[in-house]
ZAGURO-872495 format. One line per 8 residues: number of its first residue (from 1); for each residue x, y, z of C-alpha. Coordinates in steps of 0.02 Angstrom, whole numbers, plus 50000, padded with zeros to 5 digits. Example, Ala and Ser with C-alpha at 12.3 -4.5 7.8 and 13.67 -1.06 7.14 Angstrom:
1> 50615 49775 50390 ~ 50684 49947 50357 .
This chain:
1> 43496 52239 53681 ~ 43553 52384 53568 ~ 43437 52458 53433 ~ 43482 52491 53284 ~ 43385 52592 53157 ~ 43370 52496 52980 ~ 43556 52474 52932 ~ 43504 52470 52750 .
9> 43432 52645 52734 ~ 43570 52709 52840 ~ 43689 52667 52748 ~ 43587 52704 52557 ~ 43712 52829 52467 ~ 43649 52970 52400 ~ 43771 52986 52261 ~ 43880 52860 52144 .
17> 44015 52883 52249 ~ 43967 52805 52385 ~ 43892 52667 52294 ~ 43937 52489 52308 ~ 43963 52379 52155 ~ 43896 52408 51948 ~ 44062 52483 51936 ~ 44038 52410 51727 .
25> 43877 52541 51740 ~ 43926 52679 51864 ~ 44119 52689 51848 ~ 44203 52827 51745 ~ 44164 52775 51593 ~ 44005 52684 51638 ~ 43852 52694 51515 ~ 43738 52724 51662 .
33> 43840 52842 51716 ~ 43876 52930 51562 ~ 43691 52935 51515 ~ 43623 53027 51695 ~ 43791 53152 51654 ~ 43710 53218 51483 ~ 43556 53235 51558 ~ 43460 53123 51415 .
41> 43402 52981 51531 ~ 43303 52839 51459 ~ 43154 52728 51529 ~ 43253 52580 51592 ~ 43235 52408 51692 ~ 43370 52365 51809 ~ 43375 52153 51800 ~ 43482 52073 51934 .
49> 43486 51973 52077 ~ 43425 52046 52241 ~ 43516 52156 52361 ~ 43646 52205 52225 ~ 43587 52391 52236 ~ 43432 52417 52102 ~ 43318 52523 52210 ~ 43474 52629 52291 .
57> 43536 52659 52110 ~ 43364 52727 52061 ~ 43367 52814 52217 ~ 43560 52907 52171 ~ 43503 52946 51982 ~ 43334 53055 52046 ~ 43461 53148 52174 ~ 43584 53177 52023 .
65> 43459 53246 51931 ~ 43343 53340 52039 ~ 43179 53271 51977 ~ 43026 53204 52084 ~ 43038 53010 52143 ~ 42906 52923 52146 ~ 42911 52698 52187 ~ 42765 52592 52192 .
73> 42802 52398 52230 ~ 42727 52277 52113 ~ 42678 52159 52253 ~ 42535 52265 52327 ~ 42517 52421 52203 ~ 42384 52442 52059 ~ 42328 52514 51910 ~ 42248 52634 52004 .
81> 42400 52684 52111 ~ 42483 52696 51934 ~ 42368 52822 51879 ~ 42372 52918 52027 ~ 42575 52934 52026 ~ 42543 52983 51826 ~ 42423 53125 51855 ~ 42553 53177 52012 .
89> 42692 53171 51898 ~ 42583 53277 51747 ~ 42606 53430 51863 ~ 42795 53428 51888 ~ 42890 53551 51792 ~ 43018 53404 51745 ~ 42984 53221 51692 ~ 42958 53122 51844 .
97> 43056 52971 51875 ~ 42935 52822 51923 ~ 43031 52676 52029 ~ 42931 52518 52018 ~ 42999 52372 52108 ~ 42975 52198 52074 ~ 42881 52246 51899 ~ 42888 52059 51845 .
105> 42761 52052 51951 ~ 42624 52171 51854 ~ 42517 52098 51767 ~ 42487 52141 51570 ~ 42353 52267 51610 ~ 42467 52353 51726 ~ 42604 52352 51614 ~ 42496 52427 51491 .
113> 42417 52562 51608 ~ 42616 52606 51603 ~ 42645 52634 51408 ~ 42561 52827 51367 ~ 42656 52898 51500 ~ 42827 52816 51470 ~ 42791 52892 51281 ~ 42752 53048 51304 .
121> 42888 53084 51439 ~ 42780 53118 51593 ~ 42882 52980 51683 ~ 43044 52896 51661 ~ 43004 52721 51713 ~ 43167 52623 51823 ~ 43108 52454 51826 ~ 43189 52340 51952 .
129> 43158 52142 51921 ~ 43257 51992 51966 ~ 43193 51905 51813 ~ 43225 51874 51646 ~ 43149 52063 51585 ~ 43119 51966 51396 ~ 42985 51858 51483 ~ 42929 51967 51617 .
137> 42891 52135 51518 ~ 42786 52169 51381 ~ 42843 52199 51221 ~ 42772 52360 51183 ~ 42852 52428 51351 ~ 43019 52326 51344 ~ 43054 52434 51181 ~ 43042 52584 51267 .
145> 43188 52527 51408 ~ 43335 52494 51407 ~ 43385 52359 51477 ~ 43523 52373 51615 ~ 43600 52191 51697 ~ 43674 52227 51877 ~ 43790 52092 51932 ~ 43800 52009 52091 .
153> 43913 52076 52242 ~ 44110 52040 52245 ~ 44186 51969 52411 ~ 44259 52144 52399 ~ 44109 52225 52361 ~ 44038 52140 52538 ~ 44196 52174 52633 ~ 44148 52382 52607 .
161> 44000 52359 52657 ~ 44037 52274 52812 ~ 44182 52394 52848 ~ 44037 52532 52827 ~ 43910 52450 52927 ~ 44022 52463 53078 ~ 44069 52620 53061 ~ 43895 52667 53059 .
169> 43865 52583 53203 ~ 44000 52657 53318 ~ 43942 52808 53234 ~ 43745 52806 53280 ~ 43785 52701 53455 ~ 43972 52716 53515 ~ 43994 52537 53515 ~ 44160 52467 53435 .
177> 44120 52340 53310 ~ 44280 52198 53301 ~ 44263 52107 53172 ~ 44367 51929 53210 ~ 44301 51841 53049 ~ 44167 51886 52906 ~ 44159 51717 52809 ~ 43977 51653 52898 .
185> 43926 51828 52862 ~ 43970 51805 52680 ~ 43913 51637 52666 ~ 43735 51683 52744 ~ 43723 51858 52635 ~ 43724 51761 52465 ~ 43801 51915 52379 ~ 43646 52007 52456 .
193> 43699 52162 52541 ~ 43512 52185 52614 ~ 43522 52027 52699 ~ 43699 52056 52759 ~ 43656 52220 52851 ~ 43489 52124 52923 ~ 43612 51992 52967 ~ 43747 52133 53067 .
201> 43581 52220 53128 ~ 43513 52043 53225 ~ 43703 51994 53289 ~ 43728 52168 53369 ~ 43556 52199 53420 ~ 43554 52014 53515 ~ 43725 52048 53594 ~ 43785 52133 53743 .
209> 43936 52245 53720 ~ 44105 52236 53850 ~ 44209 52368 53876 ~ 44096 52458 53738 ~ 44147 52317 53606 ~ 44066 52171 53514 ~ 44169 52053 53430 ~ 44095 51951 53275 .
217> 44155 51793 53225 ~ 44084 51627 53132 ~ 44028 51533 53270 ~ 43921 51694 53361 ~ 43872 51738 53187 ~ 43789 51576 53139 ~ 43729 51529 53324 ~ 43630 51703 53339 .
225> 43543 51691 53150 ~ 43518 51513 53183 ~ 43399 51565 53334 ~ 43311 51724 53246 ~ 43297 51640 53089 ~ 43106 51700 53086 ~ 43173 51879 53147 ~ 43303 51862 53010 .
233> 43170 51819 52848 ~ 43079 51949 52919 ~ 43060 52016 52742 ~ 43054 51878 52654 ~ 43242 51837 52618 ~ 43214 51652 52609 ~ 43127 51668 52453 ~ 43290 51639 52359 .
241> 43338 51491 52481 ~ 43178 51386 52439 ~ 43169 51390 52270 ~ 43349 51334 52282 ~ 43298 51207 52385 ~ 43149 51145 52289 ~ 43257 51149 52138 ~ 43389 51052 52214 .
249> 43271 50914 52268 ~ 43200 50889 52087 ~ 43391 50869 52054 ~ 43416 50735 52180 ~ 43267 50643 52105 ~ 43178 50661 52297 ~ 42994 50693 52270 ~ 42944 50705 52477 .
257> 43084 50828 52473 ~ 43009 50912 52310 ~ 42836 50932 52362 ~ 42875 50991 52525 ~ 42956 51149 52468 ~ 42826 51191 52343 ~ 42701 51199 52489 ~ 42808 51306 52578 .
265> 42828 51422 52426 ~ 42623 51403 52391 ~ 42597 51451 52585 ~ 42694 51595 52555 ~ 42587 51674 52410 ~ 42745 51636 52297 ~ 42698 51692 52129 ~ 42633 51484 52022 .
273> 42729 51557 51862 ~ 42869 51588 51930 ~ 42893 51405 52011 ~ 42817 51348 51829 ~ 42965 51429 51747 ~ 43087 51353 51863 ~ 43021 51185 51836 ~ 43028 51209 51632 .
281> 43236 51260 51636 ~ 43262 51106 51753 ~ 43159 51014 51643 ~ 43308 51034 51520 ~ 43457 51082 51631 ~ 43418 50920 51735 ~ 43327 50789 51642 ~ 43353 50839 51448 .
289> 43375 50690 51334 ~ 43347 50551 51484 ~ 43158 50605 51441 ~ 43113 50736 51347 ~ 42928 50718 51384 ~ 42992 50829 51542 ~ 43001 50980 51437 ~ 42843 50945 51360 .
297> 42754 50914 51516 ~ 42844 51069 51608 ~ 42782 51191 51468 ~ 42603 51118 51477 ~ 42624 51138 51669 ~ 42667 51307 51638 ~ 42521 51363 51507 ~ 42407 51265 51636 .
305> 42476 51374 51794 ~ 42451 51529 51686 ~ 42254 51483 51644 ~ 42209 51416 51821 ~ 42303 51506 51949 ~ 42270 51483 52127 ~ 42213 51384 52217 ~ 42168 51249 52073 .
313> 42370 51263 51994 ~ 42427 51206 52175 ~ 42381 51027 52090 ~ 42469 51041 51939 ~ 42604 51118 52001 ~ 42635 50961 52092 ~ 42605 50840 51969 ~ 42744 50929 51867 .
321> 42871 50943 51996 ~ 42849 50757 52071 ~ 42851 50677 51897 ~ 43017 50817 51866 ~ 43075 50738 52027 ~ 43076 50535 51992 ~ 43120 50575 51800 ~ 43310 50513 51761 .
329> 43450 50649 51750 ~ 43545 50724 51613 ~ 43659 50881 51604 ~ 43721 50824 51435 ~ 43632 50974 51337 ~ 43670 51112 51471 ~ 43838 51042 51462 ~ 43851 51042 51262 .
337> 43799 51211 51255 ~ 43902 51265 51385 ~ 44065 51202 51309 ~ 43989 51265 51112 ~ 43997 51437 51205 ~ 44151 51417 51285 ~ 44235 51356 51091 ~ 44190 51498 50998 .
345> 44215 51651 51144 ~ 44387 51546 51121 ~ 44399 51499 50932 ~ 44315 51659 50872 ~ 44191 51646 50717 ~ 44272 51504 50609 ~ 44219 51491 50428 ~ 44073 51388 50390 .
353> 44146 51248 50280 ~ 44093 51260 50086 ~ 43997 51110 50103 ~ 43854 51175 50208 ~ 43866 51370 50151 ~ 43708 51435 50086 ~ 43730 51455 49893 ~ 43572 51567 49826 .
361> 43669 51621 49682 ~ 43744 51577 49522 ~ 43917 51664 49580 ~ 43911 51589 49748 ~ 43892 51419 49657 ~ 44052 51458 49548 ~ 44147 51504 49723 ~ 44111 51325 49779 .
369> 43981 51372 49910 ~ 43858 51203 49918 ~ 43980 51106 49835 ~ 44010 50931 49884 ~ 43847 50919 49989 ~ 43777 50759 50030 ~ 43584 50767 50069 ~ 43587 50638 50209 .
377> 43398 50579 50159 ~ 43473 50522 49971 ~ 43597 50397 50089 ~ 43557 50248 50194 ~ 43490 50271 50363 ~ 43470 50440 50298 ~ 43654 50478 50364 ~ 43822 50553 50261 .
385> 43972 50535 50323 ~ 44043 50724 50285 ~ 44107 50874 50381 ~ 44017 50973 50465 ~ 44115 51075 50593 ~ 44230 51213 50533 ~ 44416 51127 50498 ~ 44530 51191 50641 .
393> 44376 51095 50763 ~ 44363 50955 50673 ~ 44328 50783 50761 ~ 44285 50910 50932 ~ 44151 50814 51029 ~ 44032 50943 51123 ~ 43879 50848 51161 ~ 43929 50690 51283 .
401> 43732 50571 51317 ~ 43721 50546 51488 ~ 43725 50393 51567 ~ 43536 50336 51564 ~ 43447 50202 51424 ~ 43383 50320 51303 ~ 43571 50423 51282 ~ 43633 50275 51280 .
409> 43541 50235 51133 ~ 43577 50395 51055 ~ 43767 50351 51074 ~ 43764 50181 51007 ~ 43669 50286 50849 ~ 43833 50420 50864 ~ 43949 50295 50859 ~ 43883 50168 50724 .
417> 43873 50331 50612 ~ 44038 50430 50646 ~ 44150 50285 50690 ~ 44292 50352 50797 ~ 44284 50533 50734 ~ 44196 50614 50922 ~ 44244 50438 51017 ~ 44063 50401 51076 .
């Protein structure tokens, strides 16, 4: 067997040139990039998937700016560590930059145990989170950051990496790295470079080089993960894999399937609010109209999680996500809004028609704004038959019921009222 030393920190850049990806933050004209240039560096949270390059970026912008670096991890770090890393970072001559990883994890308190320094400068706070930051931060500290989105990894982006993993290797080892094909490599990274370097790490580590080589192709690649899967999640990179799964169960209306991967997740110490908030977006993605008690019962689920917590929410938790599970399916509103979005990144903003414009003055009146409005509750079965989509859209049909009783119902309603103008 060959050992490796962690491929991940071998290869972490020290500088934005050797940097991987963000090229929309970190490229010539990137804002990140332009902001670490002049010096005046924000508080910030980095929100993106994982393994696209948060903590290395943190890493490059302390480096480019000579100050002290200090990270805590949100999973096992508290307020007192905070304050500890505070009073540190009191005694530097410059402001300290304070990495915390995972901060969606901190709880209010610790969030708040964050906001004096952040304000008076002692520390610039890099936030890395692969949630929402809106939901996950305070608002008091959230005002303080800016906000930075990090997108995931190209199939280019990967290809680098891989190209500088094995040099690396022959580097550190002498052994020639020949790549035959990268696609199970890709296909078992995710767009994660962490777990693609874990993945190269296990395949060369398990394999005995000839004539100084190794060659990598699909079938070695997914036959030696296979058998060190455990070696492989070794840090936990199957986090991402069963909430996917769980999700995708709920989906397929299978509620063995469902309740099996929640266990797994509550085994695992997975954070109940995060599987709560899962469960409310498929609660709409998924089910939406078919039965809109869903949503209701996935926020309740949610507020309930957030009072009880473990080991009581385990029970609640899977109320929700079985009843999620045999509830019928609908995409039609994820759909709608998708193709609403789509129409006016397309259309551009349309004038409202004059019908429906707001008309709080006595001019706006005289332009016509308001005119010809029909309040639908002075009509019967409180419905008008008038315009209500800008003219060059007119008649464009953007939300489609799904194919379950009560859409059906709501297009029987569409159709009695508009006729054939959508074609419901």
């Amino acid at each position: 067997m060959t050992t490796l030393p962690p491929l991940a920190e071998q290869l972490r850049p020290e500088s934005f040139e050797g940097y991987v990806g963000q090229q929309h933050l970190i490229g010539n004209r990137g804002v990140l990039k332009l902001a670490v240039e002049s010096g005046q560096l924000p508080s910030m949270i980095f929100w993106g998937p994982p393994g696209v390059g948060k903590t290395t970026l943190a890493y490059i912008i302390s480096k480019s700016l000579d100050r002290p670096f200090f990270t805590l991890s949100a999973i096992n770090s508290g307020v007192k560590d905070i304050r500890e890393v505070i009073e540190t970072a009191r005694t530097t001559a410059s402001s300290a930059i304070l990495f915390i990883d995972e901060i969606h994890r901190f709880s209010k308190s610790q969030q708040d145990s964050l906001l004096g320094a952040v304000e008076k400068g002692i520390v610039t706070l890099i936030g890395a989170t692969t949630e929402n930051p809106s939901f996950e931060v305070i608002g008091p500290l959230l005002s303080r950051c800016q906000v930075y989105i990090l997108k995931p990894l190209t199939e280019e982006d990967l290809e680098t990496i891989i190209l500088k993993a094995i040099l690396k290797i022959k580097d550190i080892t002498g052994i020639e790295i020949v790549m035959k094909e990268n696609e199970a490599l890709m296909r078992i990274s995710g767009g994660d470079a962490r777990k693609l370097l874990n993945a190269i790490e296990i395949i060369v580590g398990t394999s005995k080089p000839e004539n100084g080589k190794i060659e990598i192709d699909n079938v070695k690649t997914m036959n030696i993960i296979q058998q060190n899967l455990a070696l492989y999640d070794k840090k936990g990179e199957m986090h991402y894999d069963i909430i996917s799964a769980f999700i995708k169960s709920m989906r397929g209306s299978d509620p063995n399937a469902t309740v099996y991967w929640l266990a797994r997740m509550i085994e695992s110490g997975e954070d109940p609010l995060f599987i709560a908030r899962r469960m409310l977006i498929l609660a709409s993605e998924d089910i939406g109209n078919a039965n809109p008690n869903a949503l209701l019962l996935a926020n309740t689920c949610f507020d309930a999680v957030h009072k009880t917590g473990y080991p009581e929410c385990r029970i609640i938790l899977s109320q929700c996500a079985t009843y999620l599970a045999c509830s019928p399916k609908s995409n039609a509103s994820y759909m709608a809004i998708e193709e609403a979005i789509s129409l006016v990144r397309k259309k551009g903003d349309l004038p409202v028609p004059l019908q429906i414009r707001n008309a709080p003055t006595k001019l706006m009146k005289n332009l016509g704004y308001g005119s010809d409005y029909k309040y639908a509750h002075n009509f019967d079965n409180n419905f008008a038959d008038m315009e209500f989509l800008p003219g060059q859209i007119s008649g464009t049909k953007l939300y489609d019921p799904g194919n379950n009783p009560r859409e059906q119902e709501f297009r029987l309603k569409l159709k009695q009222n508009w006729k054939n103008k959508y074609n419901y």
